[in-house]
C-alpha positions as CSV (number, residue, x, y, z in Angstrom):
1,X,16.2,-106.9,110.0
2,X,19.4,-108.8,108.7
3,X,21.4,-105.8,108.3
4,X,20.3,-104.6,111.9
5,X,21.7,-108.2,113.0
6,X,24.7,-107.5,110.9
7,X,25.8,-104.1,112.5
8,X,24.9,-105.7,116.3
9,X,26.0,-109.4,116.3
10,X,28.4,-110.0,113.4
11,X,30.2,-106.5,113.3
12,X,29.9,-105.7,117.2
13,X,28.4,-102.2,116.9
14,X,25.8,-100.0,118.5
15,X,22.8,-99.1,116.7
16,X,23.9,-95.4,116.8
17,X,27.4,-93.3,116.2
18,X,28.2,-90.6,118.1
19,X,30.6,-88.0,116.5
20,X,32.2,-85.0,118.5
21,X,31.5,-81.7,116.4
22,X,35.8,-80.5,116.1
23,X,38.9,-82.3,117.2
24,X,39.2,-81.8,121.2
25,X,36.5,-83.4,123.1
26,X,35.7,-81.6,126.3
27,X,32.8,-80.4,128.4
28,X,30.1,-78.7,126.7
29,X,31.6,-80.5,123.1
30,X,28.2,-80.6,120.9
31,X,27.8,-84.1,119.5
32,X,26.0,-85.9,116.6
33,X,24.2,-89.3,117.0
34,X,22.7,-91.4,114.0
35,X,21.5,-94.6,113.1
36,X,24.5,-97.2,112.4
37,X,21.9,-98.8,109.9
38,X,21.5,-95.6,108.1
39,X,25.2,-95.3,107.2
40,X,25.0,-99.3,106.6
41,X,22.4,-98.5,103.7
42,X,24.6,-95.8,102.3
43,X,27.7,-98.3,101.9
44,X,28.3,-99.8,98.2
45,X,27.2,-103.4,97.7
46,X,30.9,-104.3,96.7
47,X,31.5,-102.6,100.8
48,X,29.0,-104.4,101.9
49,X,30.2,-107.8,100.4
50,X,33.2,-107.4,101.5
51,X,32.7,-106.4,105.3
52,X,30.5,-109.8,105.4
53,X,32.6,-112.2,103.8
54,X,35.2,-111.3,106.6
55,X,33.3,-110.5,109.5
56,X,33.9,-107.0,109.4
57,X,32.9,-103.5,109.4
58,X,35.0,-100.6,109.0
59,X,32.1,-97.3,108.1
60,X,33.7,-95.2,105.4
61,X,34.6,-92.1,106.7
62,X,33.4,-89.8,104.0
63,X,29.3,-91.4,105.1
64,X,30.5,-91.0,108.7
65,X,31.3,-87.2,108.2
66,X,28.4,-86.4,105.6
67,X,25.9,-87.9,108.6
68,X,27.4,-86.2,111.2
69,X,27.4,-82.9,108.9
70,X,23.4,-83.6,108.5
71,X,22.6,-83.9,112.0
72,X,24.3,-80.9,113.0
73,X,22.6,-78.7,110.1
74,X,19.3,-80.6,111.7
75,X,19.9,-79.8,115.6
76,X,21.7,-76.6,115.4
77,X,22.4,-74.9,112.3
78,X,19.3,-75.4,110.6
79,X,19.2,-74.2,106.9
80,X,21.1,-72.3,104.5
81,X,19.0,-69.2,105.4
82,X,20.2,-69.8,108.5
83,X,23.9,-69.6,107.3
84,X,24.4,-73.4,108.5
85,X,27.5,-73.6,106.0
86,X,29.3,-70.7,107.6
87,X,28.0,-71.6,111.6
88,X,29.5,-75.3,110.8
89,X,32.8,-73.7,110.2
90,X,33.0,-71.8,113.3
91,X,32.0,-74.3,115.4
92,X,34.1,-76.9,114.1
93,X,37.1,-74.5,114.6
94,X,36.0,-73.2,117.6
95,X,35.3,-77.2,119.5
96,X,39.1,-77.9,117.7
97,X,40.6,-75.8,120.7
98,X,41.0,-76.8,123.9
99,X,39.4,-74.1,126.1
100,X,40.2,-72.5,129.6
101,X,37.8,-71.6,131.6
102,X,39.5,-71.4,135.2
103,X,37.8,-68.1,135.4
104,X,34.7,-68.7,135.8
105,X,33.0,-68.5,139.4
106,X,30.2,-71.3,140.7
107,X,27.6,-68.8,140.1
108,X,28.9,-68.8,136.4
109,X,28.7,-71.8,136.0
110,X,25.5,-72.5,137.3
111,X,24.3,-70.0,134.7
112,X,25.6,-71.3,131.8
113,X,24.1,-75.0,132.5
114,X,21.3,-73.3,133.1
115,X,21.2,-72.0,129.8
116,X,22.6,-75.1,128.1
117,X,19.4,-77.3,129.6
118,X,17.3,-75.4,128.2
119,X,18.9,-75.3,124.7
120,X,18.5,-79.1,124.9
121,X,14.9,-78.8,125.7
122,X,13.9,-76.2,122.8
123,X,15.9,-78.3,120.6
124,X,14.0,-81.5,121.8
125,X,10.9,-79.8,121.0
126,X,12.1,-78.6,118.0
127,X,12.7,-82.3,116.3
128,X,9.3,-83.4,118.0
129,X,7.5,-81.0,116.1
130,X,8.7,-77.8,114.4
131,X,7.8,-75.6,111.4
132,X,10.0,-73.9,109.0
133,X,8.4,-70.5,109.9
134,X,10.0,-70.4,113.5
135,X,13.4,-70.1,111.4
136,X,14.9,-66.8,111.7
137,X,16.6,-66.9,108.0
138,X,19.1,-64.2,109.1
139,X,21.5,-65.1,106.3
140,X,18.8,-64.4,103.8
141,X,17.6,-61.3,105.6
142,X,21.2,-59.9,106.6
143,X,24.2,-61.5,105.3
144,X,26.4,-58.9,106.1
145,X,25.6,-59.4,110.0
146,X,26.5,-62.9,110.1
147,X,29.8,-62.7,108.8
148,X,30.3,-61.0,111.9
149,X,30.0,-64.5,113.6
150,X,33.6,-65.3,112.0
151,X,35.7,-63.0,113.9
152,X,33.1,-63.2,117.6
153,X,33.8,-66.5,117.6
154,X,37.3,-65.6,120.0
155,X,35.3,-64.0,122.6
156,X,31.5,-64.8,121.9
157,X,31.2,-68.0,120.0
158,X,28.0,-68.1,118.5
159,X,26.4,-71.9,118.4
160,X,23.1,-71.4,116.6
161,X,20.9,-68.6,114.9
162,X,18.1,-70.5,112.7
163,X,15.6,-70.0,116.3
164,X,17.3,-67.4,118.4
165,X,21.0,-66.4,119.2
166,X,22.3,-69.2,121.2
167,X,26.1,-68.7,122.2
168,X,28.8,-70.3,124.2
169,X,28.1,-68.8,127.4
170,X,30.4,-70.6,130.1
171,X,33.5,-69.8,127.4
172,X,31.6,-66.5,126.7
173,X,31.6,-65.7,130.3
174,X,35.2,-66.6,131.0
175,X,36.7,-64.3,128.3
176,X,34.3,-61.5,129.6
177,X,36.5,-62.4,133.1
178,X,39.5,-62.8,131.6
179,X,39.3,-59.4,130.0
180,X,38.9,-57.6,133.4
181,X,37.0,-55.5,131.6
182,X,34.9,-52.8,133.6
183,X,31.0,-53.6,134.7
184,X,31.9,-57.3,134.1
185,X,29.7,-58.9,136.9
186,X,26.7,-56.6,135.2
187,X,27.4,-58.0,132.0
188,X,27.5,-61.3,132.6
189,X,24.6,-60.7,134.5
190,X,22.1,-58.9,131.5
191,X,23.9,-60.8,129.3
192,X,22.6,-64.4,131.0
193,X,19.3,-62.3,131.0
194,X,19.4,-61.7,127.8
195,X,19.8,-65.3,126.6
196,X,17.2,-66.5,129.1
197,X,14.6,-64.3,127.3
198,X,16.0,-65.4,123.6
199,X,15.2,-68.9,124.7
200,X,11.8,-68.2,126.4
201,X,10.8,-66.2,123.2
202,X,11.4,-69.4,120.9
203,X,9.5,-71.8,122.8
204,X,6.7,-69.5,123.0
205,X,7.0,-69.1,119.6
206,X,7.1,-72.8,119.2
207,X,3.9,-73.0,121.5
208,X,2.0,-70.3,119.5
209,X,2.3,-71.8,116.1
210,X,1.1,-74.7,117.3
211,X,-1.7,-73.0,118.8
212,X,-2.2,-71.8,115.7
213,X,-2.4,-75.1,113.8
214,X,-4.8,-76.5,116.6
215,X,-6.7,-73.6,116.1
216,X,-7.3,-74.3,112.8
217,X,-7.9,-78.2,112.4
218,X,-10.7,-78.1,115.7
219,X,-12.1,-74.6,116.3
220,X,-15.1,-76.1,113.5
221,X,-18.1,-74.2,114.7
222,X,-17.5,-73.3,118.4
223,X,-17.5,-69.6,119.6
224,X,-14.3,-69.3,121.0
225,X,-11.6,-72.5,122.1
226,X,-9.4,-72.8,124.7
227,X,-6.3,-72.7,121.9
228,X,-7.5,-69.1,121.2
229,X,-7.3,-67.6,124.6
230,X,-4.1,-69.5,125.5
231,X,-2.6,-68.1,122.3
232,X,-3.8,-65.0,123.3
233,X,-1.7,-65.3,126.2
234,X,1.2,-66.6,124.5
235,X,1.1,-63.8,122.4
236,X,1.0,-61.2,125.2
237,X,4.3,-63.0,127.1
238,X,5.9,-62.8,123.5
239,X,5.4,-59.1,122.9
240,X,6.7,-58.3,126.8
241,X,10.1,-60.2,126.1
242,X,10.5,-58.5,122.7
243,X,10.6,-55.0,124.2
244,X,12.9,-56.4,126.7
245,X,15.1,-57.6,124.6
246,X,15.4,-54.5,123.3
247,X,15.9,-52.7,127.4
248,X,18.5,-55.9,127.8
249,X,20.1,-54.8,124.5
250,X,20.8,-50.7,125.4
251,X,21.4,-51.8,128.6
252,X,24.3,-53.8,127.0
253,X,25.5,-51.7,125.3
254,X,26.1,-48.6,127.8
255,X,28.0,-51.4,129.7
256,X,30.2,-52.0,127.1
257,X,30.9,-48.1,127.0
258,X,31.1,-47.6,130.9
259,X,27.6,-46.2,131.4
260,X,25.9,-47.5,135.0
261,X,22.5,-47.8,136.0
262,X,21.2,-47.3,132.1
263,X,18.2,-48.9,133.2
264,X,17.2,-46.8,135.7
265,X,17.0,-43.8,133.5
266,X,12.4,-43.4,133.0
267,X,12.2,-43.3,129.6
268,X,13.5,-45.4,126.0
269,X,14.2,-41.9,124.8
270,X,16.7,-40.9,127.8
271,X,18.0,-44.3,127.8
272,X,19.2,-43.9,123.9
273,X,19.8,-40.2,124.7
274,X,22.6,-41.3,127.2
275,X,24.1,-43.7,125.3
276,X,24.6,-41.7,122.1
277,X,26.7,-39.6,124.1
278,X,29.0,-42.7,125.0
279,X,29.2,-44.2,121.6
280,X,32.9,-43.9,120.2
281,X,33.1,-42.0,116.7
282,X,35.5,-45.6,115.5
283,X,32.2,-47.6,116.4
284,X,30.0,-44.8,114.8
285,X,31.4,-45.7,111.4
286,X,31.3,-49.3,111.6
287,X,29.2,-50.6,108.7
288,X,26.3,-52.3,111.1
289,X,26.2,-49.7,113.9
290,X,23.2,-47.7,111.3
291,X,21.6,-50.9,111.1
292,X,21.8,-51.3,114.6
293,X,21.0,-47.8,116.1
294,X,18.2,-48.2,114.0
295,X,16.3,-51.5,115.3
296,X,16.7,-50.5,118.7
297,X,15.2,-46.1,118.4
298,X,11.9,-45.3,119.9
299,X,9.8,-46.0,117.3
300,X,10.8,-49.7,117.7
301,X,9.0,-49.2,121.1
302,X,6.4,-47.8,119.6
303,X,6.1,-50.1,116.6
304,X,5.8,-53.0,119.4
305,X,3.0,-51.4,121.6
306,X,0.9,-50.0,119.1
307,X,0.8,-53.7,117.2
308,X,-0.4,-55.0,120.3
309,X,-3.0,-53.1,121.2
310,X,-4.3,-51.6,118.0
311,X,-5.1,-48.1,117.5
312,X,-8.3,-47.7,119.0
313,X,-7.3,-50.0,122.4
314,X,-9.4,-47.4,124.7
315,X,-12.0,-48.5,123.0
316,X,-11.9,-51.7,123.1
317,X,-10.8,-53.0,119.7
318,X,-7.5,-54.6,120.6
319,X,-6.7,-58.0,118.3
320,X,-5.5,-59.3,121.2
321,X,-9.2,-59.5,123.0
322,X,-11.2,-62.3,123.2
323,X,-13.8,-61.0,121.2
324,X,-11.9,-60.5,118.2
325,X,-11.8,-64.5,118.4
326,X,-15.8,-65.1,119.4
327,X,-18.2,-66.4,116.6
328,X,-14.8,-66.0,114.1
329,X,-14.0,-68.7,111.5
330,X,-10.7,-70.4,112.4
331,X,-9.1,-68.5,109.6
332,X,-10.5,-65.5,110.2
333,X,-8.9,-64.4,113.2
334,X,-5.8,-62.6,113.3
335,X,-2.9,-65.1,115.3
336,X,-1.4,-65.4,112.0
337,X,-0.4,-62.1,111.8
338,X,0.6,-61.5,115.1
339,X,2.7,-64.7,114.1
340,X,4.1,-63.1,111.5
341,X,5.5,-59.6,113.3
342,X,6.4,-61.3,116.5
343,X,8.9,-64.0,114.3
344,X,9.9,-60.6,112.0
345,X,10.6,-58.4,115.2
346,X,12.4,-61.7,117.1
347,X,14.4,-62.1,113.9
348,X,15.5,-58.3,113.8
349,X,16.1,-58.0,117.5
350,X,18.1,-61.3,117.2
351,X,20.1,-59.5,114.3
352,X,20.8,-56.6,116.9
353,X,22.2,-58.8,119.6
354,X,24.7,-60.1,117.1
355,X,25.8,-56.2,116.4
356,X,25.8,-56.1,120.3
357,X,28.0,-59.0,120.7
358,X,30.2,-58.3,118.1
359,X,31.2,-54.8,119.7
360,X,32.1,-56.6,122.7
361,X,34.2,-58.6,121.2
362,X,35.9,-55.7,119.9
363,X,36.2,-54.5,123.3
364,X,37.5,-57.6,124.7
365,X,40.2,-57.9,122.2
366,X,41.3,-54.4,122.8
367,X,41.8,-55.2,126.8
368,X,43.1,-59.0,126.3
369,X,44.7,-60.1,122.8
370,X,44.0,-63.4,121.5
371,X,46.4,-65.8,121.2
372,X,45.8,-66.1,117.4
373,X,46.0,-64.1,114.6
374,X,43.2,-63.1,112.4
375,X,44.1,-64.9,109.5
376,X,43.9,-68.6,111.6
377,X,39.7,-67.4,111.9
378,X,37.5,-69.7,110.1
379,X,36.2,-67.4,107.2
């Protein structure tokens, strides 16, 4: 209580800090709030002495910086398996330059604050209640992909990976303008799609763990609760946006290499077909495009479908039917491991759409030159 009094009445400040991630402060500049109190307790007692025998308060700036540092780790950057260290770096570089985004058009616009409410609300939910299995840990999984975040950040600056890949989109869309590159309404369009389903593919994900937990702390001795058929359901929108992610991907993809209408070709197959043929030999031997082409063949397709519906579906023995869940112990029925490929295939998917975005970037540097030079990157 007295040092609360202290920091309000004697030393005239709020009872939170707000710190601008980087040096320019502008529209869409994330920002880091903390308890004033909390840096108060940090302070040395010889500080603290001090600032009260002369009616003053001055925070150190090294606490100031460390908290700041903390609550971005906390709201965006997550954990060192979700290379927070690195994604600091980049966006501290990237929100230290003042951006231009005269390009963009109302509808744009309108996008991109679509997307950014939404990041607010899964992040919301996120410090409510969160588990450290929603984390993607793409640093542990695949290092080597998100180093490719260091050089995107020109063209696609990426602000978060630890629950899906969240990126700048109003500056994303503006260089994608700027660029005149060719299908650029298109791929701003799937590309805004894309996002959308990253972000309804978390919460879901949010909603089924927690389903999960519910599950398992009531369910006691009743045939069959109503956690269990809504996780059911959860499950089912999860798998449906995880094969799109991978249509939005190829889809992408031919944009970036002048194919039309991808997505009106019938099958995965013919859709991969046609885009092999575009593929430049340069991008062929890039050191993720193996990786990549990989994640996103048939037999990811395949992979998806059959998990959902179990071999024997046509007859009836699909985990995702309620009567796999009727009469069951709590523990006994199988949401966990549905949990556990849906957060693997989201986390490779989400591994993809950084390969995706990084050969756009490549493209977009090739048709409009930044007006740095590779060594001023934040590596």
């Amino acid at each position: 209580m007295l040092s609360k009094f202290l920091i309000k009445y004697v030393f005239k400040y709020d009872t939170e800090f707000c710190i601008f991630l980087g040096s320019v402060k502008q529209k869409g500049s994330p920002m880091a709030i903390f308890s004033s109190q909390k840096i108060w307790n940090k302070e040395t007692i010889i500080k603290k002495i001090k600032s009260i025998f002369l009616l003053r308060w001055k925070p150190s700036d090294h606490l100031l910086q460390t908290a700041a540092k903390e609550t971005f780790y906390d709201t965006l950057f997550g954990k060192a398996a979700d290379y927070n260290e690195g994604l600091f770096k980049i966006n501290t570089w990237h929100n230290s330059q003042k951006w231009d985004l005269n390009r963009l058009t109302e509808e744009d616009l309108q996008k991109s604050d679509g997307l950014n409410a939404l990041a607010v609300l899964i992040n919301t939910k996120h410090q409510e209640l969160t588990s450290d299995y929603l984390h993607l840990q793409l640093y542990e999984k695949a290092p080597s992909i998100c180093y490719l975040l260091h050089p995107m950040v020109i063209k696609i600056p990426v602000t978060s990976i630890q629950h899906y890949i969240n990126i700048d989109s109003a500056f994303a869309f503006n260089e994608i303008r700027l660029s005149n590159i060719e299908n650029t309404e298109d791929l701003i369009s799937y590309i805004y799609e894309l996002q959308n389903i990253q972000q309804k593919i978390a919460m879901a994900l949010h909603e089924f763990i927690y389903l999960i937990d519910y599950n398992e702390k009531n369910k006691g001795q009743a045939l069959l609760i109503q956690a269990e058929v809504s996780a059911i359901s959860e499950a089912e929108a999860i798998f449906t946006n995880l094969k799109a992610t991978i249509e939005k991907i190829i889809v992408i993809l031919g944009l970036i290499f002048k194919i039309k209408n991808l997505e009106a070709k019938k099958t995965h197959k013919a859709k991969l077909d046609a885009l092999d043929k575009a593929i430049p030999e340069t991008v062929r031997k890039l050191p993720y495009y193996e990786f990549m082409a990989d994640l996103i063949k048939s037999e990811s397709i395949e992979d998806l479908n059959n998990y959902r519906t179990g071999l024997l579906h046509k007859k009836g023995i699909s985990k995702l039917q309620p009567h796999s869940y009727v009469g069951q112990k709590a523990q006994d029925v199988p949401l966990k491991d549905f949990f556990a490929f849906l957060i693997e295939q989201h986390s490779k998917n989400s591994a993809v759409i950084i390969c995706t975005y990084a050969l756009l970037t490549d493209e977009l540097v090739k048709l409009k030159k930044p007006r740095i030079s590779y060594e001023d990157l934040p590596f």
